[in-house]
N, C-alpha and C positions, 0 to 999 in steps of 0.2 A: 504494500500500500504506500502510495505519494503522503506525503507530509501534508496536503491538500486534504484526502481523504481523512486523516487521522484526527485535525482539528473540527472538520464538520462534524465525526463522530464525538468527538471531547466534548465540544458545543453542547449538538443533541443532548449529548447524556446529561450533562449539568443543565441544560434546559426542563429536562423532563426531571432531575431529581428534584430541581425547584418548586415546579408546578404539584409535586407529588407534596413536599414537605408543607407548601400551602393549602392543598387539600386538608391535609391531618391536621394542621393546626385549627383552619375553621371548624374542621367537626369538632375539633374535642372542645374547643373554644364554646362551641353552639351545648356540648352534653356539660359543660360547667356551669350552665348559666342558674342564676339563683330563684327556680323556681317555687314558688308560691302556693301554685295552686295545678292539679292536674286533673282534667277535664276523663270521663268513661267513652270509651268506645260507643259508637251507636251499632251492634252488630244487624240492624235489620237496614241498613242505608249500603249500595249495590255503587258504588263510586265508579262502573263500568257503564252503569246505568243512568245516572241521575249526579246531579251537585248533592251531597250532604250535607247535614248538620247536625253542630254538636251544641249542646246547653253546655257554657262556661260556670264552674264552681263562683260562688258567689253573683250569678247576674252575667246576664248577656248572653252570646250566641257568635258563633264562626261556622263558617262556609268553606266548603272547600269545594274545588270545580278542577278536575285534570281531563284534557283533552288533548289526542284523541279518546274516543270513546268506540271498541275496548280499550282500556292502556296497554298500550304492548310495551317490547322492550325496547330497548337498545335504536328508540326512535326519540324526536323531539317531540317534548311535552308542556304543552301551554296549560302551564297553575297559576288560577284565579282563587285569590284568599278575600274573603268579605266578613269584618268582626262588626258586631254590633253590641252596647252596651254603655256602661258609663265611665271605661277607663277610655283613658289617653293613649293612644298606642304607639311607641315611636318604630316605632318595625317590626316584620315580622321575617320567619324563617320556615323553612319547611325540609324538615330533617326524616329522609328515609332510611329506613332501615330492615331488614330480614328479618323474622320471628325466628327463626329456626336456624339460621345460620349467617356469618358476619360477611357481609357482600361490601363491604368498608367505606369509607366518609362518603355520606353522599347529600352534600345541604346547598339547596337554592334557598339563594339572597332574595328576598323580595323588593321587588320597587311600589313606591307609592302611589297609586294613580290617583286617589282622594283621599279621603276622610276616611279611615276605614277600609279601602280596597286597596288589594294588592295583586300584583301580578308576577312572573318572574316564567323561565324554561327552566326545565330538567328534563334528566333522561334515566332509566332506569337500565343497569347492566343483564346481559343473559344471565341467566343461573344452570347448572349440570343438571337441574332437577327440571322434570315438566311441569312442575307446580310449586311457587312460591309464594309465600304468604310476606307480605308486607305491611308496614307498618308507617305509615306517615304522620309526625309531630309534627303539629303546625306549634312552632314557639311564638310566641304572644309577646313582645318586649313591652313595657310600661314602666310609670319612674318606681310603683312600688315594686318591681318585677316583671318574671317573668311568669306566662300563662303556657300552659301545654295543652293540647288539643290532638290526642289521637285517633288515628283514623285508619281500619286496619283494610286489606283488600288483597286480593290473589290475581297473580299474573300466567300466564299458562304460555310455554312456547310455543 
């Protein structure tokens, strides 16, 4: 290999150790945060089917909307977040996660489109299994904390 070849390789690889060590830190960053309050699953809401919703502990209500509709995987996913209530929200996040098995950081930033709404892409990875169960925490930021809002759902290859 040319000295040409070696440095784009050098590159690459510190490119991608970067963006890898960036990934881990937002996740774990997002599972430290100083939650408050954590919302129950709605097991009868079809998040293939329909936007869901979850009753927040203390008052209020979040939404959650992924589209395409079914989710599949390892495609781009338009997440639509709508909280409703009396706190102040200064961000939200939407942290997925495997039930069954560790499929590793996977947290979309939300941006703010109002009061209230948020939007943001993700993408969910393959998994070896033809059936995975997920788990999506929509995190709630507000100044007294943080809210959690999960939301569980199954992806099929």
């Amino acid at each position: 290999m040319d000295k040409k070849t070696l440095f784009m390789l050098a590159i690459s690889g510190l490119l991608i150790l970067i963006l890898s060590a960036t990934a881990y830190y937002k996740s774990e960053l997002a599972k430290q945060e100083n939650i408050i309050a954590r919302g129950t699953p709605n097991k009868t809401c079809d998040l293939h089917k329909s936007d869901c919703h979850l009753e927040l502990p203390g008052g209020g209500k979040v939404t959650l909307a992924i589209n395409p509709r079914p989710i599949p995987l390892v495609s781009k996913l338009d997440i639509q977040v709508k909280v409703e209530g009396k706190q102040e929200v200064n961000s939200v996040l939407v942290d997925f996660q495997g039930t069954s098995m560790n499929m590793g950081p996977n947290t979309v930033m939300m941006k703010k489109l109002a009061e209230g709404q948020f939007s943001g892409n993700g993408m969910l990875p393959v998994c070896i299994r033809n059936s995975m169960e997920w788990q999506a925490d929509v995190l709630i930021r507000t100044d007294a904390g943080t809210l959690s809002a999960p939301f569980i759902f199954i992806t099929n290859k």
